[in-house]
mmCIF entry with sequence, helices, sheets and N, C-alpha, C, O atoms, coordinates in Angstrom:
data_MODEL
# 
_entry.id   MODEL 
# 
_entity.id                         1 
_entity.type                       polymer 
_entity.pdbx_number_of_molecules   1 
# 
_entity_poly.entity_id                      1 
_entity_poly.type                           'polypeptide(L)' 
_entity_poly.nstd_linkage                   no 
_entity_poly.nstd_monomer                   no 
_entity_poly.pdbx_seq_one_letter_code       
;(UNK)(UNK)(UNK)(UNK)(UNK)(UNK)(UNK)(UNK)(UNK)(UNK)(UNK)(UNK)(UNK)(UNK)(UNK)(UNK)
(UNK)(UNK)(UNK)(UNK)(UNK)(UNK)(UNK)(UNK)(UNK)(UNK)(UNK)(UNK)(UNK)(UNK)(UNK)(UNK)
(UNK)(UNK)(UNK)(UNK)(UNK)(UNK)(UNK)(UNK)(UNK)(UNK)
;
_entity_poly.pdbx_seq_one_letter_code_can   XXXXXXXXXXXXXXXXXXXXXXXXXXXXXXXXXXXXXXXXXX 
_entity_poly.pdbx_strand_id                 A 
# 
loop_
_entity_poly_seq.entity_id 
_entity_poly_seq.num 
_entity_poly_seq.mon_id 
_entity_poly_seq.hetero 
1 1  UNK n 
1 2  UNK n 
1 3  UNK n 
1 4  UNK n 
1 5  UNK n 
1 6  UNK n 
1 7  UNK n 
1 8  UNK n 
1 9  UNK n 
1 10 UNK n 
1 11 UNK n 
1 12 UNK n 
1 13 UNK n 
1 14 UNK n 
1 15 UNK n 
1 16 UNK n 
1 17 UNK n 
1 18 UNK n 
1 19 UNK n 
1 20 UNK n 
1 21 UNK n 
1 22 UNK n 
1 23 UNK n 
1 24 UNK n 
1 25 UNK n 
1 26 UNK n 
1 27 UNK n 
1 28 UNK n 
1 29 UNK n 
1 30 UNK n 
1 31 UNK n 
1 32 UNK n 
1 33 UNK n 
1 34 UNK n 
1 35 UNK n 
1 36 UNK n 
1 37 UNK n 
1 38 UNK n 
1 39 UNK n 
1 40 UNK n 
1 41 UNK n 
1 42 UNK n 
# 
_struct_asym.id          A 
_struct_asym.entity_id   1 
# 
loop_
_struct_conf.conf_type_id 
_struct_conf.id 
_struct_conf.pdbx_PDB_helix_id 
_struct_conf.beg_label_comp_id 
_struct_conf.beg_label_asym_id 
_struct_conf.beg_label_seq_id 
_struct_conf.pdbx_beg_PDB_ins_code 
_struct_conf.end_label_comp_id 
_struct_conf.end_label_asym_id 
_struct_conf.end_label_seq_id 
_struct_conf.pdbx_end_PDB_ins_code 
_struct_conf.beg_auth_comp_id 
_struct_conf.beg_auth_asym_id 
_struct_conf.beg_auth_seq_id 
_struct_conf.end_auth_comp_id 
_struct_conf.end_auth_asym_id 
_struct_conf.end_auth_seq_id 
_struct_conf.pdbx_PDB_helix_class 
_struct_conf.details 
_struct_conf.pdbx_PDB_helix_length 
HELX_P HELX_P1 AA1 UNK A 23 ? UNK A 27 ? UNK A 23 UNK A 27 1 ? 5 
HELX_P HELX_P2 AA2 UNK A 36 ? UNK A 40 ? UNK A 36 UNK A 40 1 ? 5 
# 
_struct_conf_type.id          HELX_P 
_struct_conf_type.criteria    ? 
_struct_conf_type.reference   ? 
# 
_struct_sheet.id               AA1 
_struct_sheet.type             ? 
_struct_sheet.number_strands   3 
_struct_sheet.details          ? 
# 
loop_
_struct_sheet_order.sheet_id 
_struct_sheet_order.range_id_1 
_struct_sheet_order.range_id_2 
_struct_sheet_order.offset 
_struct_sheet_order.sense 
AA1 1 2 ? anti-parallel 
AA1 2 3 ? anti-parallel 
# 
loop_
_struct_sheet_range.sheet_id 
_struct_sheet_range.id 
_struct_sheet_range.beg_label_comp_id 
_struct_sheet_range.beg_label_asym_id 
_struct_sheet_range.beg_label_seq_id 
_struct_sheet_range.pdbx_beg_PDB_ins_code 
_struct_sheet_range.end_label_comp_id 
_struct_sheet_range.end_label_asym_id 
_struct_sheet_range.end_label_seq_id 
_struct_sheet_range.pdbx_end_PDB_ins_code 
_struct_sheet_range.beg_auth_comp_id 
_struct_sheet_range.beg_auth_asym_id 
_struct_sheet_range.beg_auth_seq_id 
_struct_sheet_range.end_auth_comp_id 
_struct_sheet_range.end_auth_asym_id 
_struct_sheet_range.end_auth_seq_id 
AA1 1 UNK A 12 ? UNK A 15 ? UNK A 12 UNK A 15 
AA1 2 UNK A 3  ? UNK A 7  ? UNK A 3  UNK A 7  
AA1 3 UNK A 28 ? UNK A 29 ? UNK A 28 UNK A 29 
# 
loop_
_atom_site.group_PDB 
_atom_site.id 
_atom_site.type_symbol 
_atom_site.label_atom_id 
_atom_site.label_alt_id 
_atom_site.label_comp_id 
_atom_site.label_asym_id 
_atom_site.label_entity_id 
_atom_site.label_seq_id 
_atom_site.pdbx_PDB_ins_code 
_atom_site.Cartn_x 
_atom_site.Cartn_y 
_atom_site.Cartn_z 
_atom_site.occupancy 
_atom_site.B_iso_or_equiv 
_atom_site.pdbx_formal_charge 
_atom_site.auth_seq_id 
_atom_site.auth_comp_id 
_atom_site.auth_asym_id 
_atom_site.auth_atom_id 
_atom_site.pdbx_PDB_model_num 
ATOM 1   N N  . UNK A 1 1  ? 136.842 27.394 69.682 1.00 0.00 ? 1  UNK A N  1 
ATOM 2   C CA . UNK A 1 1  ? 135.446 26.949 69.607 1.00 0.00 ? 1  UNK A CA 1 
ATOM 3   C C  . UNK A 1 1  ? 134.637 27.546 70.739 1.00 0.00 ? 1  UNK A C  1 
ATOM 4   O O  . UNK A 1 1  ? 134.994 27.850 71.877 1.00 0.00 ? 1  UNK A O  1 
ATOM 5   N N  . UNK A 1 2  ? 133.603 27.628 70.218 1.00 0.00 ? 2  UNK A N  1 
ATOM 6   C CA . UNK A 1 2  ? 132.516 28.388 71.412 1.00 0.00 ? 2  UNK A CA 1 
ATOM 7   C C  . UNK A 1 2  ? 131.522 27.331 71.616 1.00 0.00 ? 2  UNK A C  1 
ATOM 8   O O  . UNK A 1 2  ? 131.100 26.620 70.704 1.00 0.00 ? 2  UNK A O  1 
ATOM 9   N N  . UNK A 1 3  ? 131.095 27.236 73.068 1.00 0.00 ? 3  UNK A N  1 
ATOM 10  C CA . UNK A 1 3  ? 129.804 26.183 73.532 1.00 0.00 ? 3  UNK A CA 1 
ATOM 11  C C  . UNK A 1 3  ? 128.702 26.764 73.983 1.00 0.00 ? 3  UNK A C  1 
ATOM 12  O O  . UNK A 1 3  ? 129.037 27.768 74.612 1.00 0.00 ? 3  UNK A O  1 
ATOM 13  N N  . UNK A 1 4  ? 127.486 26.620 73.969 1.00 0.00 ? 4  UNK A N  1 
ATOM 14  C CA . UNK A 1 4  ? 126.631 27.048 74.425 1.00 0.00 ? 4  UNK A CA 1 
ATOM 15  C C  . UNK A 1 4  ? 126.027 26.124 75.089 1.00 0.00 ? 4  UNK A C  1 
ATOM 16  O O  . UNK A 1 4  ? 125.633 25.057 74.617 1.00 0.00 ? 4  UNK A O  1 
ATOM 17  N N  . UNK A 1 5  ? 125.881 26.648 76.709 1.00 0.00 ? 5  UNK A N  1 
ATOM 18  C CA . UNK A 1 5  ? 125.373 25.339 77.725 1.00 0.00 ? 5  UNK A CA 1 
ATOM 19  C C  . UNK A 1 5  ? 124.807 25.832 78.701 1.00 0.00 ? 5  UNK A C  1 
ATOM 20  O O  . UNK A 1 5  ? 124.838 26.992 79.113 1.00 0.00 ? 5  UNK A O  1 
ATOM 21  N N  . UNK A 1 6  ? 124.170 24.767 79.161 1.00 0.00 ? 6  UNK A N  1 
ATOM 22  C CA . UNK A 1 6  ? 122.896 25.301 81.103 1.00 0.00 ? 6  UNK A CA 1 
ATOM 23  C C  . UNK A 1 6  ? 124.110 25.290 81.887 1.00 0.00 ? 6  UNK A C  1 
ATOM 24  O O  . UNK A 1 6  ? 125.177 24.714 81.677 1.00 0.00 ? 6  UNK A O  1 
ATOM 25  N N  . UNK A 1 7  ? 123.870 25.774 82.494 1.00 0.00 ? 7  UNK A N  1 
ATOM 26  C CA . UNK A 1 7  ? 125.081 25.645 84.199 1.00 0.00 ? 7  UNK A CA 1 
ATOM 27  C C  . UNK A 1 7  ? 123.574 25.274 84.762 1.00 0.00 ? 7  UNK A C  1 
ATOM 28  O O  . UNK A 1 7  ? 122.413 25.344 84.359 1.00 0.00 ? 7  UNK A O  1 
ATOM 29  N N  . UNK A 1 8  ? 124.339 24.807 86.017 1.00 0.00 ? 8  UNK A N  1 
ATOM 30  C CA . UNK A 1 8  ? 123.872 23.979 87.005 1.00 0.00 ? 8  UNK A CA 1 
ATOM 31  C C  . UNK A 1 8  ? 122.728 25.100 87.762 1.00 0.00 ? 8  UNK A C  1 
ATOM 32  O O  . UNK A 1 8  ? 122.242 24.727 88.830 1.00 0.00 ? 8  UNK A O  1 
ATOM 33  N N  . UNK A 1 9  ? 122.385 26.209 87.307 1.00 0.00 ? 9  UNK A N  1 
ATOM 34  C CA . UNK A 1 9  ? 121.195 27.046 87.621 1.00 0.00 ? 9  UNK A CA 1 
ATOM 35  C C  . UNK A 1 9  ? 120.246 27.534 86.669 1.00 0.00 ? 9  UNK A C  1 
ATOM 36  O O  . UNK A 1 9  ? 119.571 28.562 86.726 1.00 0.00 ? 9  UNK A O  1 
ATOM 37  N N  . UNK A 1 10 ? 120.296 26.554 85.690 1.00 0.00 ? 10 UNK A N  1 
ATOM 38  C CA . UNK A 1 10 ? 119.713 26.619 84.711 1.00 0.00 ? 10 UNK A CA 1 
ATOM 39  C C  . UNK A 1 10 ? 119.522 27.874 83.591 1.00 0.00 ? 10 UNK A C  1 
ATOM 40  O O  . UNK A 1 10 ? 118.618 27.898 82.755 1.00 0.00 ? 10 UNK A O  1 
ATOM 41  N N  . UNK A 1 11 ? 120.462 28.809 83.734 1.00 0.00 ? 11 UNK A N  1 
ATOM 42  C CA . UNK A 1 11 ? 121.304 29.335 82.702 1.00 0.00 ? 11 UNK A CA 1 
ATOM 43  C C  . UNK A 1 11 ? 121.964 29.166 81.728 1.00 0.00 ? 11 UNK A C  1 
ATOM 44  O O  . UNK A 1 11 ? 122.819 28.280 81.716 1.00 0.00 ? 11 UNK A O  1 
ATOM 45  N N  . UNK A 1 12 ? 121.715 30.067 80.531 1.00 0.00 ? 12 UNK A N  1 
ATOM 46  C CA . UNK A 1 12 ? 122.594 29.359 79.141 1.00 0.00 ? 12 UNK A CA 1 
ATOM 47  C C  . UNK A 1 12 ? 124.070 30.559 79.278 1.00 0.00 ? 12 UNK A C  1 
ATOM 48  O O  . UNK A 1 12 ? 124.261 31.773 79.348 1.00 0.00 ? 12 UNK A O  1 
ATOM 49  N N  . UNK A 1 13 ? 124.770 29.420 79.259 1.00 0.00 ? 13 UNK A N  1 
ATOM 50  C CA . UNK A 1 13 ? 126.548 30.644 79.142 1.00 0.00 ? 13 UNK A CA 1 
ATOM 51  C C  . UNK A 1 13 ? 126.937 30.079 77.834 1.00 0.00 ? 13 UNK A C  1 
ATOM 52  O O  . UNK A 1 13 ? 126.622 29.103 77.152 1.00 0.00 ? 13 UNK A O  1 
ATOM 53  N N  . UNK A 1 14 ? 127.745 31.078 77.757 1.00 0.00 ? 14 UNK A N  1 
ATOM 54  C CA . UNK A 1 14 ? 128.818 31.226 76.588 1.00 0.00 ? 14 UNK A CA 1 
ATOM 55  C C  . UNK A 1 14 ? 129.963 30.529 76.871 1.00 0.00 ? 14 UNK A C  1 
ATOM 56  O O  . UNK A 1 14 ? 130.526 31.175 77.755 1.00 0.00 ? 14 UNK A O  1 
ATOM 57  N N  . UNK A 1 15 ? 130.697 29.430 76.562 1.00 0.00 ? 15 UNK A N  1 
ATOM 58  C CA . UNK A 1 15 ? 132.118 28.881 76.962 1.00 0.00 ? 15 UNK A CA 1 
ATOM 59  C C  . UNK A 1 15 ? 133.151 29.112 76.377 1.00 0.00 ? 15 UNK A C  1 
ATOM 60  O O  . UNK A 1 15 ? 133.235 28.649 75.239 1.00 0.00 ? 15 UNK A O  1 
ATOM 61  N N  . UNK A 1 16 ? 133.994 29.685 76.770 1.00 0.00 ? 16 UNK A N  1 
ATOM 62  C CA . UNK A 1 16 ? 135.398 30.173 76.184 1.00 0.00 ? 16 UNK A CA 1 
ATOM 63  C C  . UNK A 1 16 ? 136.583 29.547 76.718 1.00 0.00 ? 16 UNK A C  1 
ATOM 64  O O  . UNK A 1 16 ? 136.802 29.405 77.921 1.00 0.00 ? 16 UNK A O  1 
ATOM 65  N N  . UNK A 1 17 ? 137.306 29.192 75.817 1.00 0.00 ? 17 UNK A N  1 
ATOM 66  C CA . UNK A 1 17 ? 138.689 28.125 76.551 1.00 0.00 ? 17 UNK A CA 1 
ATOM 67  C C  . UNK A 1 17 ? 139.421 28.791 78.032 1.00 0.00 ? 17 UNK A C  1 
ATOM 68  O O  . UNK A 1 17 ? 139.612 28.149 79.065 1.00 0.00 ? 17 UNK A O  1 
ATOM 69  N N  . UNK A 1 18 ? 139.761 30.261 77.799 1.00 0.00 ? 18 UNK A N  1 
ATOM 70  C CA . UNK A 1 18 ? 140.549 31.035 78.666 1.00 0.00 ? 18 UNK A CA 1 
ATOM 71  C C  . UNK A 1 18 ? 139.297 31.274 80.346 1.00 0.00 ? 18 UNK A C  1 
ATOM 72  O O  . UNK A 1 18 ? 139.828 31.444 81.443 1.00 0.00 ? 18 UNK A O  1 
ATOM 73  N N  . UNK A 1 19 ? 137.557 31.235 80.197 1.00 0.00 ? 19 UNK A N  1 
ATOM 74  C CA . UNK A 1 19 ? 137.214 31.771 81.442 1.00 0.00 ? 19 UNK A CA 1 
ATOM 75  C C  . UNK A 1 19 ? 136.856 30.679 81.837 1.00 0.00 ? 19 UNK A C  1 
ATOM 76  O O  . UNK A 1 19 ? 137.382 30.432 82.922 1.00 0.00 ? 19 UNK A O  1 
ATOM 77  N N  . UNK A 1 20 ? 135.882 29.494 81.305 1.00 0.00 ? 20 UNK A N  1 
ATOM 78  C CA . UNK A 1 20 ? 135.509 28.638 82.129 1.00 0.00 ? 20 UNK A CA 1 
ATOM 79  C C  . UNK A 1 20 ? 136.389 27.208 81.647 1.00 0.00 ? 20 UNK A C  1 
ATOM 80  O O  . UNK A 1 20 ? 135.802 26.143 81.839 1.00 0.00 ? 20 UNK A O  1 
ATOM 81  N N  . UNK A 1 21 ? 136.996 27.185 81.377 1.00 0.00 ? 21 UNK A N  1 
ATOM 82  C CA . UNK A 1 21 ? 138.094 25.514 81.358 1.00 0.00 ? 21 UNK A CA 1 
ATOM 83  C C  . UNK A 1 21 ? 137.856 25.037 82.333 1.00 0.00 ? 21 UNK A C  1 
ATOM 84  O O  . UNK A 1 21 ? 137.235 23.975 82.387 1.00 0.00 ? 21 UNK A O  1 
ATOM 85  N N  . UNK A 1 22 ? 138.305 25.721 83.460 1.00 0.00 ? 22 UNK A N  1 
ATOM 86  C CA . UNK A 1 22 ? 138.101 24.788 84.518 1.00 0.00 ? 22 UNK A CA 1 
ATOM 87  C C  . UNK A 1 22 ? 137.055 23.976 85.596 1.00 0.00 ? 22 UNK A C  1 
ATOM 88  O O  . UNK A 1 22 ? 136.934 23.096 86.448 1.00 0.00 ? 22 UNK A O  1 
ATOM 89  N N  . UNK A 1 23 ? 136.414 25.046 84.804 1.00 0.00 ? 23 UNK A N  1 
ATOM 90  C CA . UNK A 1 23 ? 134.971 25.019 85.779 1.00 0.00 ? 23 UNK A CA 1 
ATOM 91  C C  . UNK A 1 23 ? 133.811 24.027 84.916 1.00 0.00 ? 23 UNK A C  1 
ATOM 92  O O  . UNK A 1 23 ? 132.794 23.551 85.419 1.00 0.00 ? 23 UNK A O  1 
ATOM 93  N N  . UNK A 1 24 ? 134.191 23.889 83.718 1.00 0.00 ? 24 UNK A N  1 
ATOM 94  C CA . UNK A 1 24 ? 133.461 23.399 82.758 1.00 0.00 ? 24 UNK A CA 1 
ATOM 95  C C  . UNK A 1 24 ? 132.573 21.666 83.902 1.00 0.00 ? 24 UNK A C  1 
ATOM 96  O O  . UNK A 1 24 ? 131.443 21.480 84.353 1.00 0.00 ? 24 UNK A O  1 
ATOM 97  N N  . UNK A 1 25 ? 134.106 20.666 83.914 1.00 0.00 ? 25 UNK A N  1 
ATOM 98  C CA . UNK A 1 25 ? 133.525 19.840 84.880 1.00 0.00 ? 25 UNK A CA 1 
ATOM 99  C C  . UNK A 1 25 ? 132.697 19.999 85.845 1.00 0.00 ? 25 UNK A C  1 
ATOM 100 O O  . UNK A 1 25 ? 131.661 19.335 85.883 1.00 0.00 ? 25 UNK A O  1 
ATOM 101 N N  . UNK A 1 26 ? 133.088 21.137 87.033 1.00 0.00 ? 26 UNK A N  1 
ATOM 102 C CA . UNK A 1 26 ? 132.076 20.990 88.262 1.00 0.00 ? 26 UNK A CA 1 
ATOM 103 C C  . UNK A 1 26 ? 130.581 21.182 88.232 1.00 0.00 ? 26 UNK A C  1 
ATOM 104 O O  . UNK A 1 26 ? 129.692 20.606 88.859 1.00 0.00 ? 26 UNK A O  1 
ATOM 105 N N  . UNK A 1 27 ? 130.525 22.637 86.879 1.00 0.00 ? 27 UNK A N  1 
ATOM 106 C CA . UNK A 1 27 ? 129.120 22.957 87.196 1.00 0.00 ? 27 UNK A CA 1 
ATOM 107 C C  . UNK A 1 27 ? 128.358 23.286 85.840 1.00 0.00 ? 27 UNK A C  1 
ATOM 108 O O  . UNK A 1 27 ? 127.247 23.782 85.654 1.00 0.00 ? 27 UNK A O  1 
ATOM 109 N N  . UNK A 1 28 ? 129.112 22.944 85.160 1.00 0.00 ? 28 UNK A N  1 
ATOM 110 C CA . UNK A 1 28 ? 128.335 22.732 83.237 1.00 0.00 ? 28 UNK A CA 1 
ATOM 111 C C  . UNK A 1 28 ? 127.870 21.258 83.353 1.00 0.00 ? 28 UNK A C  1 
ATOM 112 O O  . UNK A 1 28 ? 128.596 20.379 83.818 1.00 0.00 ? 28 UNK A O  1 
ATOM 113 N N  . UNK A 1 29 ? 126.741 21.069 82.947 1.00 0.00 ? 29 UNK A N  1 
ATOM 114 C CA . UNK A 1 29 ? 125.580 20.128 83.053 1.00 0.00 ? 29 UNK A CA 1 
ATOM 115 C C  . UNK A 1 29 ? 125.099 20.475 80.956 1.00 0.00 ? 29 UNK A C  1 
ATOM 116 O O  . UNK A 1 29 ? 124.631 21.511 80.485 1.00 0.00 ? 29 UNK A O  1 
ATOM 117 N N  . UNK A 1 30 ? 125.476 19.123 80.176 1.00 0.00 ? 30 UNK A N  1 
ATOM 118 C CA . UNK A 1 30 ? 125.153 19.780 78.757 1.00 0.00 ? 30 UNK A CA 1 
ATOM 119 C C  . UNK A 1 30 ? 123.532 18.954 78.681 1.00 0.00 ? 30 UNK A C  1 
ATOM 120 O O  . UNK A 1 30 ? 123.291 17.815 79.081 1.00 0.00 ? 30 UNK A O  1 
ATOM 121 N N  . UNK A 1 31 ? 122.627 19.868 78.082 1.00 0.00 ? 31 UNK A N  1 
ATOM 122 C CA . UNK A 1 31 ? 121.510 19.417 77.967 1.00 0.00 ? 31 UNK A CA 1 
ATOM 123 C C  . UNK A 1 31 ? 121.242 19.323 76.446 1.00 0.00 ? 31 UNK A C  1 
ATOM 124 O O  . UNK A 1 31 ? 120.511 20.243 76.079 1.00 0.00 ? 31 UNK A O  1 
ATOM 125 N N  . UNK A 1 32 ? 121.672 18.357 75.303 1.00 0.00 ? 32 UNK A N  1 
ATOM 126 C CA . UNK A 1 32 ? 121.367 18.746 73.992 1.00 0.00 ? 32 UNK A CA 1 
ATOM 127 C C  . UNK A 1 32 ? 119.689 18.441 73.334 1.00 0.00 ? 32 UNK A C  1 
ATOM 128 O O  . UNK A 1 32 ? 119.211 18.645 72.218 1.00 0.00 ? 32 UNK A O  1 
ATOM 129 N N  . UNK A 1 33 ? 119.139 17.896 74.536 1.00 0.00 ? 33 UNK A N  1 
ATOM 130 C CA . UNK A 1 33 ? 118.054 17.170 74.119 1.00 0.00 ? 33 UNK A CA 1 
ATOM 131 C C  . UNK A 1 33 ? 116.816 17.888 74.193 1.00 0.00 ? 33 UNK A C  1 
ATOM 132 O O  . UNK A 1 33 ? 115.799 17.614 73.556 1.00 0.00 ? 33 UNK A O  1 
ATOM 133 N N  . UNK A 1 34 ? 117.013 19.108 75.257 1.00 0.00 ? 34 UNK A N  1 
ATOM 134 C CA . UNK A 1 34 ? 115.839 20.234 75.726 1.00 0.00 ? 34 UNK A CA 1 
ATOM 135 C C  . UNK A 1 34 ? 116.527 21.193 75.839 1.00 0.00 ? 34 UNK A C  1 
ATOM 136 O O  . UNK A 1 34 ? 117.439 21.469 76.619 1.00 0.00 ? 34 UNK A O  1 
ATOM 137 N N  . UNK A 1 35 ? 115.977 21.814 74.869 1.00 0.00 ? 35 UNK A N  1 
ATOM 138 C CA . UNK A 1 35 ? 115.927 23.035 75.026 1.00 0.00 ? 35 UNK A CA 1 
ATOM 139 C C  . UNK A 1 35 ? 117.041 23.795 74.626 1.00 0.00 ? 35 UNK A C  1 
ATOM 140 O O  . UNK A 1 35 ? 117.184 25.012 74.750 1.00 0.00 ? 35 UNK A O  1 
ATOM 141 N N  . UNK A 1 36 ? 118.078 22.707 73.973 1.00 0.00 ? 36 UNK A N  1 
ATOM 142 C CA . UNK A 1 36 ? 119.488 23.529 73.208 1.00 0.00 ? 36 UNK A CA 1 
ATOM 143 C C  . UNK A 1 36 ? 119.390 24.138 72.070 1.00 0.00 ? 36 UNK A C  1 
ATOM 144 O O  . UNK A 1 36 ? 120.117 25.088 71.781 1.00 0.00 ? 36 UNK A O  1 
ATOM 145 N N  . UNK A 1 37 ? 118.337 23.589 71.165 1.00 0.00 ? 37 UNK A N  1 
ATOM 146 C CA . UNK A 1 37 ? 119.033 24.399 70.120 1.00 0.00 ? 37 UNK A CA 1 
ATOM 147 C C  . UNK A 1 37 ? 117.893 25.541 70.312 1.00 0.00 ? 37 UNK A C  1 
ATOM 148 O O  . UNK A 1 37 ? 118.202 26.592 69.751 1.00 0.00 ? 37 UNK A O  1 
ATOM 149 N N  . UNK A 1 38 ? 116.590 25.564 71.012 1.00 0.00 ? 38 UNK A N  1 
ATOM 150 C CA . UNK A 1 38 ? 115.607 26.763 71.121 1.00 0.00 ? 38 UNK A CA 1 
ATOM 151 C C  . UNK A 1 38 ? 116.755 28.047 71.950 1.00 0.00 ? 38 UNK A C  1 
ATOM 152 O O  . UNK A 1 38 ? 116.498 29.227 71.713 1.00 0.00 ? 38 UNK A O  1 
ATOM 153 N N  . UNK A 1 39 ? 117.673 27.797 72.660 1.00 0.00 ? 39 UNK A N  1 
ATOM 154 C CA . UNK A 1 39 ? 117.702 28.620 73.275 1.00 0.00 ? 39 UNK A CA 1 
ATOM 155 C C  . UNK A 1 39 ? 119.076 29.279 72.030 1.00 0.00 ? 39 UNK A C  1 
ATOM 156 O O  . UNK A 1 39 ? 119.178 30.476 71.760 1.00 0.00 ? 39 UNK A O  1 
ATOM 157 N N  . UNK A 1 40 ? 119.731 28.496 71.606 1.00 0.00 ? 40 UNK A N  1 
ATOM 158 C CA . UNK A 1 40 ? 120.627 29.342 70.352 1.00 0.00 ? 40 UNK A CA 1 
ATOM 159 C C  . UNK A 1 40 ? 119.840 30.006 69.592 1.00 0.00 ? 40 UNK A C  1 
ATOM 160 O O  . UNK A 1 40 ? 120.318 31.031 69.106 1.00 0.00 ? 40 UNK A O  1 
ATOM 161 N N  . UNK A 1 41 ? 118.989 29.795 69.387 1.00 0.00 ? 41 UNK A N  1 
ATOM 162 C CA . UNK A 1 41 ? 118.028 30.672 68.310 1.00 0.00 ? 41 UNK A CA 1 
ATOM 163 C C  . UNK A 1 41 ? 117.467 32.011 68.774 1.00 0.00 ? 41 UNK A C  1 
ATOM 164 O O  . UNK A 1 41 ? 116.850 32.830 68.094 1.00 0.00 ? 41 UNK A O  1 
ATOM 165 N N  . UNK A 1 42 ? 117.812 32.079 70.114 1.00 0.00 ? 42 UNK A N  1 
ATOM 166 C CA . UNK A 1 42 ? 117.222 33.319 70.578 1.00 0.00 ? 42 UNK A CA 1 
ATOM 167 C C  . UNK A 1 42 ? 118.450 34.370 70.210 1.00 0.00 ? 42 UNK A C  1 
ATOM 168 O O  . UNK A 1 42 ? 118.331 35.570 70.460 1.00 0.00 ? 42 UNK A O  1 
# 
């Protein structure tokens, strides 16, 4: 499965099981309410 999310600098990343797993907790912040699905559409 793939995620699309802000990091904590208000960037949209791509999430992949193998690069960010671990990191997902410290500094993925999910925003579904603003601004998620405008920014998939780009």
């Amino acid at each position: 499965m793939q995620f699309f999310v802000f990091s904590h600098d208000g960037k949209l990343h791509l999430l992949t099981n193998k690069n960010n797993q671990n990191r997902n907790d410290e500094k993925i912040h999910f925003r579904p309410q603003r601004g998620f699905g405008r920014a998939i559409e780009r």
